[in-house]
C-alpha positions, 0 to 999 in steps of 0.5 A, a space after each residue: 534590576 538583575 530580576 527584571 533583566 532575568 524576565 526580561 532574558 526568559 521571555 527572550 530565551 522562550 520567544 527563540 525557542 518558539 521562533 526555532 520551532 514554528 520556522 521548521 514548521 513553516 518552510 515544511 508547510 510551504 513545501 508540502 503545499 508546493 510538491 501538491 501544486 505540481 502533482 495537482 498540475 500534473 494529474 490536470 495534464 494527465 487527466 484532461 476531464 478533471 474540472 477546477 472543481 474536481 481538483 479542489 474536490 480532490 484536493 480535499 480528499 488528500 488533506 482529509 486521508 492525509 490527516 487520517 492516517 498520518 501522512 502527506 497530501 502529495 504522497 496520497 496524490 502520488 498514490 492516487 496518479 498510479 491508481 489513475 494510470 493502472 485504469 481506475 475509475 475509482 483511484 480516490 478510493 483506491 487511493 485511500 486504501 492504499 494509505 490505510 494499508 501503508 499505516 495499518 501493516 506500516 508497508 512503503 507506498 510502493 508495496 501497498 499499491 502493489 499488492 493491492 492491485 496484484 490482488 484485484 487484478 488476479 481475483 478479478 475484483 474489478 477494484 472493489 473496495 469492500 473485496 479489498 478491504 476484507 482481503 486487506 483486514 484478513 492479511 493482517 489478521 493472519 500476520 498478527 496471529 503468527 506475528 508476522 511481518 506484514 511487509 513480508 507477507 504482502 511482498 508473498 501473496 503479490 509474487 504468488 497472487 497470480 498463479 494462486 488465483 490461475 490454480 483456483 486457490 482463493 485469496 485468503 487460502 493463498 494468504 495463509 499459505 504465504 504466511 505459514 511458509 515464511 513463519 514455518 522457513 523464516 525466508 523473506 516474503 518474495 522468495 516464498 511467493 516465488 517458491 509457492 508460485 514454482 510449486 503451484 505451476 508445477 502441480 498444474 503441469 502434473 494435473 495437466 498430464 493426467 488429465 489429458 491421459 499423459 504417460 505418468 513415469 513409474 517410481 516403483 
């Protein structure tokens, strides 16, 4: 009789243990796919054109890039709407890559997404994947090399990118300069950005001057 009643008492104990397990699960799922409900009703009012088979498409893509790289499908719909409103056309791709970018350098949505746009927008890549990609791949490249952190060096590179781009330095040379200053200074990323960035403007005031015949101050 007590051996039965151990059984008995196991089976309960284990169908507890699954019941505690699967509930978190469940109300976790339930609200993902609430939070997607809304932002797949909010793009539809931004985006007026997206037809019911356009969402469902893009519902799809948010599960699949979700899954890929491990992260929600409302997060990669809130990736896409701000890839959306900068003016891409091809914010489902851009999106994705910036999910790839989130989980291979382990950077916040935030950063990714502006940093890759900092990037296109300065080197004119017109949202080009296959540019960003290989810029993307480069950056980490750099960062491993040197064991650097690659939040460090995107927050770098997306201070600098503008001015970089302005004084004709190319997006890999900018990179390595970014990653050489911090690894070199132990300073953060946005500081070295700015501190390049200051330098860069100041050379091109110098290299201005002397083009146009400007007087150069004698030191001796």
């Amino acid at each position: 009789m007590f051996s039965i009643f151990k059984q008995l008492l196991g089976r309960y104990l284990n169908l507890d243990s699954i019941i505690k397990e699967i509930i978190p699960r469940t109300h976790d799922a339930i609200s993902e796919l609430q939070q997607l409900d809304t932002s797949l009703t909010e793009i539809s009012l931004e985006n007026l054109i997206l037809t019911a088979k356009d969402l469902k498409q893009l519902s799809d893509i948010a599960f699949e890039t979700a899954g890929k790289y491990g992260k929600t499908a409302a997060a990669y719909l809130a990736d896409f709407t701000e890839m959306s409103r900068a003016g891409y056309q091809n914010a489902e791709s851009m999106a994705s890559l910036s999910a790839a970018a989130q989980t291979a350098g382990n950077l916040t949505a935030e950063l990714a997404n502006r940093y890759i746009t900092a990037a296109d927008q300065a080197y004119r890549m017109n949202g080009s994947i296959t540019e960003l990609t290989q810029t993307l791949d480069g950056a980490n490249n750099i960062a491993g090399r040197n064991a650097l952190d690659m939040t460090e060096l995107a927050r770098g590179v997306s201070a600098v990118a503008g001015q970089a781009a302005s004084s004709r330095m190319e997006i890999d040379e900018t990179t390595a300069a970014i990653g050489t200053l911090i690894a070199v200074t132990n300073e953060g990323g946005t500081e070295m950005g700015n501190a390049f960035s200051a330098i860069l403007m100041n050379l091109r005031q110098v290299t201005g001057i002397a083009a146009d015949g400007g007087d150069m101050i004698d030191t001796d």
